[in-house]
C-alpha positions as CSV (number, residue, x, y, z in Angstrom):
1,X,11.2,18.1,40.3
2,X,11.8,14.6,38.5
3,X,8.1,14.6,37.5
4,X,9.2,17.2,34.9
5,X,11.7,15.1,33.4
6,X,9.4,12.6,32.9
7,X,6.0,14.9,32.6
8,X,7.5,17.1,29.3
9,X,8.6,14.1,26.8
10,X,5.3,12.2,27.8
11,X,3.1,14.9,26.3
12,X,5.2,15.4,23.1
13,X,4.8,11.7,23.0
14,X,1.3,11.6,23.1
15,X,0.7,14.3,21.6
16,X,2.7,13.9,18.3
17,X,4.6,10.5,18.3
18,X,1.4,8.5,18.7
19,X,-1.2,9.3,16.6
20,X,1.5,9.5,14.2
21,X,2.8,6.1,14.9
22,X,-1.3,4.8,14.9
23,X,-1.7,6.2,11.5
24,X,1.5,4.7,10.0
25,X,0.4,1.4,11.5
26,X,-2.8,1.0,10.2
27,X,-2.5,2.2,6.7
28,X,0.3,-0.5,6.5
29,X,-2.7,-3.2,7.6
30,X,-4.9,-1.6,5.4
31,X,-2.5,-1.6,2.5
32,X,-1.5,-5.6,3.2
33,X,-5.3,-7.0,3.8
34,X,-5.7,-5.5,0.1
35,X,-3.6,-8.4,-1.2
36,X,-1.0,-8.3,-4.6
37,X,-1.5,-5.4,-6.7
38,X,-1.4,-5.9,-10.6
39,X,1.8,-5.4,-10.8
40,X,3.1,-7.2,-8.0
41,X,1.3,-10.4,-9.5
42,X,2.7,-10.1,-12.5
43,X,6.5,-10.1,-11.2
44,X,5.2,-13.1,-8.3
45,X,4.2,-15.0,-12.2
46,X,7.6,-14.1,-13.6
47,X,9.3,-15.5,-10.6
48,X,7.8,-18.6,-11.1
49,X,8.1,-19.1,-14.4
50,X,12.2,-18.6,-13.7
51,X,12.0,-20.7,-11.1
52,X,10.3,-23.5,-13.5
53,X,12.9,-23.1,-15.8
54,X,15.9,-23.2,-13.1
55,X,14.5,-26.4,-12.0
56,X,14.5,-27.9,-15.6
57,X,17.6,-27.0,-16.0
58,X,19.1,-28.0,-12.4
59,X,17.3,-31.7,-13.6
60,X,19.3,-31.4,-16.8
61,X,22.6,-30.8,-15.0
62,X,22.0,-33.3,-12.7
63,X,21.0,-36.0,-15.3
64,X,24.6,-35.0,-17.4
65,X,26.5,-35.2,-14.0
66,X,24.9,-38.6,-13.3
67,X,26.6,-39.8,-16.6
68,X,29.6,-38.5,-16.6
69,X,30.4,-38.2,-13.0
70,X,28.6,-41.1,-11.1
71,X,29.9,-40.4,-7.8
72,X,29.4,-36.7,-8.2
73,X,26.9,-36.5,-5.4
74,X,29.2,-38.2,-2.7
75,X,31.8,-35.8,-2.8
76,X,31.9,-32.9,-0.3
């Protein structure tokens, strides 16, 4: 009687979860051994060039703190 239970969802499992569940999986390998796509480079360049100029300008803001607020980097 409790083999039933137990005997019914295992089939649908195997029979429809599963291979399901196998297909997702590997396409998503498949799809991240391919590497960036065009596009995605493009944006990963973008975001460096921002983060180039955020740096420059964090320097800059740090060099005008220096000299007007010398103890600037003690405070908490």
């Amino acid at each position: 009687m409790s083999m039933g239970f137990i005997v019914g969802p295992l089939v649908v499992f195997m029979i429809f979860v599963a291979p399901l569940w196998l297909i997702l999986h590997y396409r998503s390998k498949k799809l991240s051994s391919e590497g960036l796509s065009g596009e995605d480079h493009q944006k990963l360049q973008d975001l460096v060039v921002r983060a180039e100029q955020m740096q420059q300008r964090i320097v800059t803001l740090e060099r005008i703190l220096d000299a007007e607020a010398p103890q600037w980097r003690g405070r908490q």
